[in-house]
C-alpha positions as CSV (number, residue, x, y, z in Angstrom):
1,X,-5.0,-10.3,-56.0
2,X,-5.2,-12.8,-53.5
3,X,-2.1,-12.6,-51.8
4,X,-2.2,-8.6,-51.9
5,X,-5.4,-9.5,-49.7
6,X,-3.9,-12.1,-47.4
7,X,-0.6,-9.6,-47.0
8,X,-2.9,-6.6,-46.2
9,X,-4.7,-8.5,-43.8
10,X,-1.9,-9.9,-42.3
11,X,-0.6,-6.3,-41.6
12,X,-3.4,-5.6,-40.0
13,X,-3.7,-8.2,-37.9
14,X,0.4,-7.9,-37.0
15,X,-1.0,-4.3,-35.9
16,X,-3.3,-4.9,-33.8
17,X,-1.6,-7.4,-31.9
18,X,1.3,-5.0,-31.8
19,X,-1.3,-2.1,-30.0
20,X,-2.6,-4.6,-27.6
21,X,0.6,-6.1,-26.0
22,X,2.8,-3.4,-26.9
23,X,0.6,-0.1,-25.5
24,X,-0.5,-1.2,-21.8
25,X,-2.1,0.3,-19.5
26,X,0.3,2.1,-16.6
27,X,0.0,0.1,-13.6
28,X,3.1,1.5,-11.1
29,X,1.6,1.7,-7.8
30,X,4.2,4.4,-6.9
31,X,5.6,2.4,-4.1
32,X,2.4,3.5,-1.7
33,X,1.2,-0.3,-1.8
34,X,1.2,-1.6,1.7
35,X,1.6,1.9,3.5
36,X,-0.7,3.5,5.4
37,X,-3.2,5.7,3.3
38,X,-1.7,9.0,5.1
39,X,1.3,7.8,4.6
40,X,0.6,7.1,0.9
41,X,-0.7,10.6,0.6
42,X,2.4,12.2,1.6
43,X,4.2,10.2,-1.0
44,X,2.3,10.8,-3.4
45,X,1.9,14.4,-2.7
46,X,5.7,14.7,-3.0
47,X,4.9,12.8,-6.3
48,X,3.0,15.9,-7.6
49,X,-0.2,13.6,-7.4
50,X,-2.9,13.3,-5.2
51,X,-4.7,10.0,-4.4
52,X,-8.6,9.1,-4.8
53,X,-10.1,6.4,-3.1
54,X,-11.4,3.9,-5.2
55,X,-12.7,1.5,-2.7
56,X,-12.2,0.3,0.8
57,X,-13.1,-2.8,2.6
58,X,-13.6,-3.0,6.0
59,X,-15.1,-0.3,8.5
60,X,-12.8,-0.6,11.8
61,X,-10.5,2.1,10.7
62,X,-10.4,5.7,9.6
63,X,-8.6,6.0,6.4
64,X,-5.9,7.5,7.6
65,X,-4.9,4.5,9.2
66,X,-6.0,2.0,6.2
67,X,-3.8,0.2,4.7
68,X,-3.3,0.6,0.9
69,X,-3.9,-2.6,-1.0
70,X,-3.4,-1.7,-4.7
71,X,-2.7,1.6,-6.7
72,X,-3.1,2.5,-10.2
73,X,-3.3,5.8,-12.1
74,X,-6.7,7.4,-13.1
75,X,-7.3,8.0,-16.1
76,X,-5.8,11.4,-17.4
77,X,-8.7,12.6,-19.4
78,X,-11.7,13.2,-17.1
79,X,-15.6,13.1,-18.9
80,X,-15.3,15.8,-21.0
81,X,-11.9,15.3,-22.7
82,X,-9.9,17.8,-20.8
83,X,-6.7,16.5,-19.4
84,X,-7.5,15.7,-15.6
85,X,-4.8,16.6,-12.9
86,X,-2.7,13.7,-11.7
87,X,-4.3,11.0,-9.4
88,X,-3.7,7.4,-8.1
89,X,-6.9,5.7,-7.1
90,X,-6.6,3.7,-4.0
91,X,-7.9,1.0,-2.9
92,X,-8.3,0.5,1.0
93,X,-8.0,-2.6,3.5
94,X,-9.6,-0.8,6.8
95,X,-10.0,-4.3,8.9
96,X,-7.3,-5.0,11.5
97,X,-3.7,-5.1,10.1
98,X,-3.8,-9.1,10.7
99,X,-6.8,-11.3,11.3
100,X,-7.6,-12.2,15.2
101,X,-10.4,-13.8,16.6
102,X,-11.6,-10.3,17.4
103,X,-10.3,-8.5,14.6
104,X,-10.8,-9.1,10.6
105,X,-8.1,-8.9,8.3
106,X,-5.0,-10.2,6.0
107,X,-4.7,-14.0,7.2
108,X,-1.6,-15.0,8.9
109,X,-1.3,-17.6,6.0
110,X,-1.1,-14.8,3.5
111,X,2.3,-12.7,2.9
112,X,1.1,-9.1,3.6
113,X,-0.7,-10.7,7.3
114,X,2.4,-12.5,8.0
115,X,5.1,-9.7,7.3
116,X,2.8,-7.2,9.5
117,X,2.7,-10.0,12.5
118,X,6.3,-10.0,12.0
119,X,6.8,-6.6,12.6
120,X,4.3,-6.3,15.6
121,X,6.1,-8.9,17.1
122,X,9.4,-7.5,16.7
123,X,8.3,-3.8,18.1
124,X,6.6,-6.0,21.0
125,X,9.8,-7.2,21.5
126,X,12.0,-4.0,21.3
127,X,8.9,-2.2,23.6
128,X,9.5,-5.0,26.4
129,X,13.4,-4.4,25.9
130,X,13.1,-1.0,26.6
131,X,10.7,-1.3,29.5
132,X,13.4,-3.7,31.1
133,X,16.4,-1.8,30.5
134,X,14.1,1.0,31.5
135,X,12.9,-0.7,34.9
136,X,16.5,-2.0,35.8
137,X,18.2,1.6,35.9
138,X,15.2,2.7,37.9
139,X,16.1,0.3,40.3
140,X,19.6,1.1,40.1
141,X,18.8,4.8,40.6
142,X,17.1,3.9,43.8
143,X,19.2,1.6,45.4
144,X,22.2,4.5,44.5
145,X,19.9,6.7,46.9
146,X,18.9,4.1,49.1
147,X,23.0,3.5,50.0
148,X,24.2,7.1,49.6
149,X,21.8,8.2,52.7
């Protein structure tokens, strides 16, 4: 009788270990993670889903221009038990993109402030090639007039 005992409960237990690794909680983000929040509602629009902030931090943006810091499905069944339509809460970083003496933000230490420095730095970049390409044919231009008169 003993063993019949151990074995049950050692079933059981197997079981409920099994349910608690093996039936997780979705966590996708649905690839809106690090986008802008109107850019993540556009996505996630497309996606048939619509997105609910869950919290934001920071107050120098409107959400539109927030950035999305995590994303994970609400829950389907709202508080009466009916299935609930498709949502992603949201969860909002509306400080500067990177941290300034001026400005709040991700540190330039961290990975998200130093891949959005990077990319300000290289549109600085491509802005100040195109205002000298754009300034040498204006000169060009004119000294065309200047020696056709």
């Amino acid at each position: 009788m003993n063993k019949i005992l151990v074995a049950g409960v050692g079933a059981l237990g197997s079981a409920a270990v099994a349910l608690a690794l093996g039936g997780g909680v979705a966590s996708a983000d649905d690839g809106v993670v690090g986008q802008t929040y109107a850019d993540a509602k556009a996505a996630l629009s497309q996606q048939g889903m619509a997105p609910v902030v869950a919290s934001t931090v920071g107050d120098r943006k409107d959400w539109d221009n927030c950035i999305v810091t995590s994303a994970t499905p609400a829950s389907g069944i709202d508080g009466f038990g009916n299935q609930a339509n498709r949502k992603m809460n949201v969860n909002l970083n509306c400080y500067a993109k990177y941290s300034t003496s001026q400005w709040p933000g991700f540190s330039l230490q961290s990975p998200e402030g130093q891949k959005i420095y990077q990319a300000d730095l290289a549109a600085k970049k491509q802005r100040e090639a195109e205002a000298a390409a754009a300034a040498q044919q204006s000169e060009e231009e004119q000294l065309a007039v200047v020696g056709g008169e």
